[in-house]
C-alpha positions in Angstrom: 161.3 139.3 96.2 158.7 139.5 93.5 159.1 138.7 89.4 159.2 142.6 88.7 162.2 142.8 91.2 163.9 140.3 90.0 163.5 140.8 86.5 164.5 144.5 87.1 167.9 143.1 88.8 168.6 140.6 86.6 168.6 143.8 83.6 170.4 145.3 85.5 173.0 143.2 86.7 173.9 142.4 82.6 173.7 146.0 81.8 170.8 145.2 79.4 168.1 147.8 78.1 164.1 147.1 78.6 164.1 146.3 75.1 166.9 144.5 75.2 165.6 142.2 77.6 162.7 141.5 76.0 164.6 140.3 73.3 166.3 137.9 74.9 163.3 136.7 76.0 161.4 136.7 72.9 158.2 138.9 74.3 157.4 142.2 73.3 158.7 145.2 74.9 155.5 146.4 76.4 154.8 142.6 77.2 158.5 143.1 79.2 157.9 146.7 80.9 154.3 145.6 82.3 156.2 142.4 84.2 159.0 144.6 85.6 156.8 147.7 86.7 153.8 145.3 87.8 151.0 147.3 86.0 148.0 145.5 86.5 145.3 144.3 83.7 142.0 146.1 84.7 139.8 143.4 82.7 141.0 140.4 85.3 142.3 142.9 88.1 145.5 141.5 88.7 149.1 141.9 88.4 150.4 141.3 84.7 152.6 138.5 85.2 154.6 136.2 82.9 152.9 132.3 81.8 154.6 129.4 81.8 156.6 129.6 78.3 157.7 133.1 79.0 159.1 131.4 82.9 160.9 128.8 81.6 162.7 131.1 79.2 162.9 133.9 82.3 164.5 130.5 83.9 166.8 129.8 81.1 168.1 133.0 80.9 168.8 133.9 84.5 169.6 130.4 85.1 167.5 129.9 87.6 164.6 126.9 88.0 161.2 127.4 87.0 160.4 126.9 90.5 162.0 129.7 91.5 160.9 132.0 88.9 157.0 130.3 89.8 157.4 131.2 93.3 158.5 134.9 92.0 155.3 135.1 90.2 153.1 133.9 92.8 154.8 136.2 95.5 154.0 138.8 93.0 150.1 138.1 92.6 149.6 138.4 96.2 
């Protein structure tokens, strides 16, 4: 499973709107849509993924460990 899945599941799961979840996780909407549909950033040519605030509070929220949400990330870069 990657970050995009599991954020997509987790919205899911608590009937929740992209913008919703964003809000709950105090990023911006587009911020929120490029991490669940994986869009890459052309400048660094890589998956946009979330940094280490925005994981803890991914963490928080899902209540999950940041190492679990890290691993989601890195799974996702590959």
């Amino acid at each position: 499973m990657t970050i995009s899945e599991f954020l997509k599941q987790e919205r899911t799961k608590r009937c929740l709107t992209q913008r919703e979840m964003a809000d709950c996780l105090g990023i911006s909407l587009s911020t929120y849509v490029c991490y669940e549909n994986a869009w890459e950033n052309k400048k660094r040519k890589q998956k946009r993924t979330p940094g280490r605030i925005t994981a803890r509070r991914i963490a928080s929220f899902t209540g999950q460990t940041s190492e679990f949400i890290n691993d989601l990330i890195e799974q996702e870069r590959r």
